[in-house]
N, C-alpha and C positions, 0 to 999 in steps of 0.2 A: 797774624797781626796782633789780636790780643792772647789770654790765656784764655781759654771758654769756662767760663766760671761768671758767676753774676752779672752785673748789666750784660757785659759782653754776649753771655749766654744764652738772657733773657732776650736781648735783639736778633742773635741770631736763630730762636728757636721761633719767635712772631715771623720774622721775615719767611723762612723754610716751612713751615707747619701751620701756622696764623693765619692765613688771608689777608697778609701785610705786607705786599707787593712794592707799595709806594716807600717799602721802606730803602730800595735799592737804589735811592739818593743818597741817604747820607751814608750809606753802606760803602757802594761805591765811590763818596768820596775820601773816606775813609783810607781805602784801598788806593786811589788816585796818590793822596800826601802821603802814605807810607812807602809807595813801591814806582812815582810818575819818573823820578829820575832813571832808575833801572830800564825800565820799560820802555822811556826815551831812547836810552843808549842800546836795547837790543834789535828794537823795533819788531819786537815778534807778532808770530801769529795768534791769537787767544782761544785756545782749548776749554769750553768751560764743561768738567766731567758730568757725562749724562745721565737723563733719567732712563730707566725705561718707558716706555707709553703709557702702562698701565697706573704705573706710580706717576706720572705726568697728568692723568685724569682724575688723578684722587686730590690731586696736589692745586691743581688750576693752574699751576705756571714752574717754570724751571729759576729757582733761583739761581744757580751757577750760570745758566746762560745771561738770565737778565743783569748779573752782574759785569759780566763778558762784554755784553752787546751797551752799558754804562761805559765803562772804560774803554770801550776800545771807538765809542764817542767824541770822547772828550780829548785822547791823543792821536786819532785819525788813525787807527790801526785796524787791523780784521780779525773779523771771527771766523772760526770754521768748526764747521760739526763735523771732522774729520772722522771721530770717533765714534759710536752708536754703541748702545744695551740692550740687543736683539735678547738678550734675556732675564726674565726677572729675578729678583734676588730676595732674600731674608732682610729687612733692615737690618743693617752694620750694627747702628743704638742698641746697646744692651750684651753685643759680643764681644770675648775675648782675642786677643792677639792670633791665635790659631784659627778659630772659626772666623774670623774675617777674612785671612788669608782664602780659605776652600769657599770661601762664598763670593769670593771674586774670581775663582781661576774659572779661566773661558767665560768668563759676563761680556767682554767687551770686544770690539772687532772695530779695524780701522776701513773706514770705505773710501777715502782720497789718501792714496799714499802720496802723490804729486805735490798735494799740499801742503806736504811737510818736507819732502825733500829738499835738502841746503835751505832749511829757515830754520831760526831758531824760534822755537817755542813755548807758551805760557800757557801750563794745566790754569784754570779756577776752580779751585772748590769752596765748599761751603765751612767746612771743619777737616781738620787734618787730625787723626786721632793715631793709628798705627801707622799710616801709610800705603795700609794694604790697595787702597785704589791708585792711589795715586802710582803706585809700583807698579802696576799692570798697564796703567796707561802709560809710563813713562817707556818699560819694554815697546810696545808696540811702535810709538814713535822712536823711540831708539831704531830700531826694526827696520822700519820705513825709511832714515836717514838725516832725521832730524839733527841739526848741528848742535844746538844748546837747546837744553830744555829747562826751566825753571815751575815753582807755581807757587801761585798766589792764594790765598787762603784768609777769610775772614779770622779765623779761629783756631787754634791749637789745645787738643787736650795733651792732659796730665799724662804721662805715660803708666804712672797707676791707675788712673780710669779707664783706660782702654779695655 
């Protein structure tokens, strides 16, 4: 949606990092007027990429979900935790192109292949910076039989910051 760079940055790092939950209003509206027509016409399922548990208990809440379970509110669509992080990982922040790739092979596993088969589907993440999650997630529902997949994303970095 934006580039992640100032306000954009500063919102999305309060809402992820902050203790700024309540910020998944205008967050999500945000996400609603940039992406409600798309979303209308595909009527997918809402993937929002996981935490693992442990970073789930440090964090107090999953922003990609809570922004998932906003949207998919507002246009009567579904969530699904198809996906899971049965293992913990390095935070992404701070690594290159290469080490984000090996710090996601084998993090993620799909536990409802059913709920993806013939839907199309919407990743949410919080930032998109290489791709490297969203690439793994996208394999697995590809895998599983998903018909389209897209994702939605507060924020895009720079492809020199990654």
């Amino acid at each position: 949606m934006w580039p992640y760079e100032g306000p954009a940055r500063g919102a999305v790092l309060a809402f992820k990092y902050g203790g700024l939950p309540g910020l998944v209003r205008p967050l999500g509206q945000a996400l609603l007027a940039t992406a409600s027509e798309q979303l209308d016409r595909l009527h997918p399922v809402l993937i929002p990429v996981p935490l693992h548990r442990a970073r789930l208990r440090q964090r107090g809440f999953d922003a990609c979900d809570a922004l998932a379970r906003f949207v998919a509110r507002r246009l009567g669509l579904t969530v699904s935790r198809a996906i899971e992080r049965p293992r913990g990982t390095t935070p992404q922040a701070g690594l290159g192109v290469l080490a984000r790739r090996r710090n996601t092979t084998d993090t993620f596993q799909l536990l409802w292949p059913e709920a993806i088969l013939g839907r199309n589907v919407v990743l949410i993440d919080d930032v998109l910076t290489t791709g490297a999650t969203v690439g793994v997630c996208t394999q697995l529902l590809s895998g599983a039989g998903a018909r389209e997949i897209g994702v939605l994303t507060l924020a895009r970095a720079r492809l020199n910051e990654a």
